[in-house]
C-alpha positions in Angstrom: 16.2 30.8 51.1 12.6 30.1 50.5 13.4 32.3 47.2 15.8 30.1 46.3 13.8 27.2 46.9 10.9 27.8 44.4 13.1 29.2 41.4 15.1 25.5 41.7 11.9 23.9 41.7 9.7 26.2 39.1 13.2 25.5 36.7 12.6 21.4 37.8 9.5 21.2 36.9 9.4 22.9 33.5 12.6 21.0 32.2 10.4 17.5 33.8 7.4 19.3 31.1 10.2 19.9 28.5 11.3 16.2 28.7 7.8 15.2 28.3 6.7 17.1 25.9 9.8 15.9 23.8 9.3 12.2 24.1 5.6 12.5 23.0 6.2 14.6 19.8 8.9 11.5 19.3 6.6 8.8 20.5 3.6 10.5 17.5 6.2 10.9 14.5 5.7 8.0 12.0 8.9 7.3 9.5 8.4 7.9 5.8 7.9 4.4 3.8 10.6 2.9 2.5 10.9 0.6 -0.9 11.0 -3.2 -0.9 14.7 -4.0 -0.6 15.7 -6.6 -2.9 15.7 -10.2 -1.8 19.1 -12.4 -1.5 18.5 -15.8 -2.5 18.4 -18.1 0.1 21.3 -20.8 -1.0 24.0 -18.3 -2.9 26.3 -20.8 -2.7 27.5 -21.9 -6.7 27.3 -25.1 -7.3 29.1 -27.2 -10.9 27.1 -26.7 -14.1 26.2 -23.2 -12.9 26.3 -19.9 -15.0 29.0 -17.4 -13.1 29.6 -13.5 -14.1 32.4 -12.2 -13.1 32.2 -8.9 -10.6 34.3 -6.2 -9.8 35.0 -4.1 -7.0 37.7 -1.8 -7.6 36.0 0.2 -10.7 39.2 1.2 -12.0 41.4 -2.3 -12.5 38.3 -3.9 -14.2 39.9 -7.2 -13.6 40.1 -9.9 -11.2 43.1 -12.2 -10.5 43.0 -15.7 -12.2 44.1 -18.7 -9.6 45.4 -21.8 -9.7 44.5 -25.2 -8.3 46.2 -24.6 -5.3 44.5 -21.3 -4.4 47.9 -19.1 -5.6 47.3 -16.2 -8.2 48.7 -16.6 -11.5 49.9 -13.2 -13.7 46.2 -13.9 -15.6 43.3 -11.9 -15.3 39.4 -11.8 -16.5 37.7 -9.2 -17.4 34.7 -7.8 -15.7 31.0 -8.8 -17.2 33.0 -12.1 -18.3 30.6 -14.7 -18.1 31.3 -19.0 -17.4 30.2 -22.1 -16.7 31.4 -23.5 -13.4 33.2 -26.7 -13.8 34.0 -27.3 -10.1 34.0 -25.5 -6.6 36.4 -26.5 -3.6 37.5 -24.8 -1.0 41.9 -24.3 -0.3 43.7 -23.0 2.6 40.0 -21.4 3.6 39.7 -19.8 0.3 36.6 -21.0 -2.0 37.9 -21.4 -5.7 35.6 -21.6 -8.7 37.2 -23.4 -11.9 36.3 -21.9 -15.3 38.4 -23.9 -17.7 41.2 -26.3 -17.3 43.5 -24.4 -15.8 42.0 -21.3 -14.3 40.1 -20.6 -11.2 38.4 -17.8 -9.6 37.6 -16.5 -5.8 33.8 -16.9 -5.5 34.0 -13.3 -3.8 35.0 -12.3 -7.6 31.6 -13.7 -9.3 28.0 -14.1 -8.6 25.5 -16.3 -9.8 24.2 -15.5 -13.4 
């Protein structure tokens, strides 16, 4: 029994070293430097009399839906890299619009700020 007794301890107190000896080498291990990540402006909200350009997200359609002043797509598209003026912003059934021209509009998730 007393056998028994100092294997369970001796194997206690070298997984207790183990542990330690793990958290230290973790504690001392410094992370390689990273790059400067880019800075998002702090109002990216587009505002009239802005320059747009129009983004894409599925690379393969290379369009984006045209809309209409009610927030419904229309069969039009724009191309990618297509660049505007903003005429107007508003917001429709939760859905931020853009207007380009007199008669179409785009999702502000489809452009960024030129």
């Amino acid at each position: 029994m007393k056998k028994l007794v100092k294997v369970v301890s001796g194997l206690v107190l070298a997984v207790s070293f183990l542990g330690v000896g793990s958290t230290v080498s973790a504690a001392t291990f410094t992370a390689p430097k990273l790059g400067v990540a880019e800075v998002a402006p702090t109002d990216p909200a587009i505002k009239k009399g802005e320059k747009i350009f129009v983004t894409v997200k599925d690379t393969k359609k290379q369009t984006v839906a045209v809309y209409n002043k009610d927030a419904k797509k229309t069969s039009k598209t724009v191309k990618m890299g297509s660049t505007f003026t903003a005429k107007d912003v508003k917001k429709v059934n939760g859905k931020k619009i853009v207007k380009v021209s007199s008669d179409k509009w785009l999702n502000t998730k489809d452009v960024v700020k030129d």
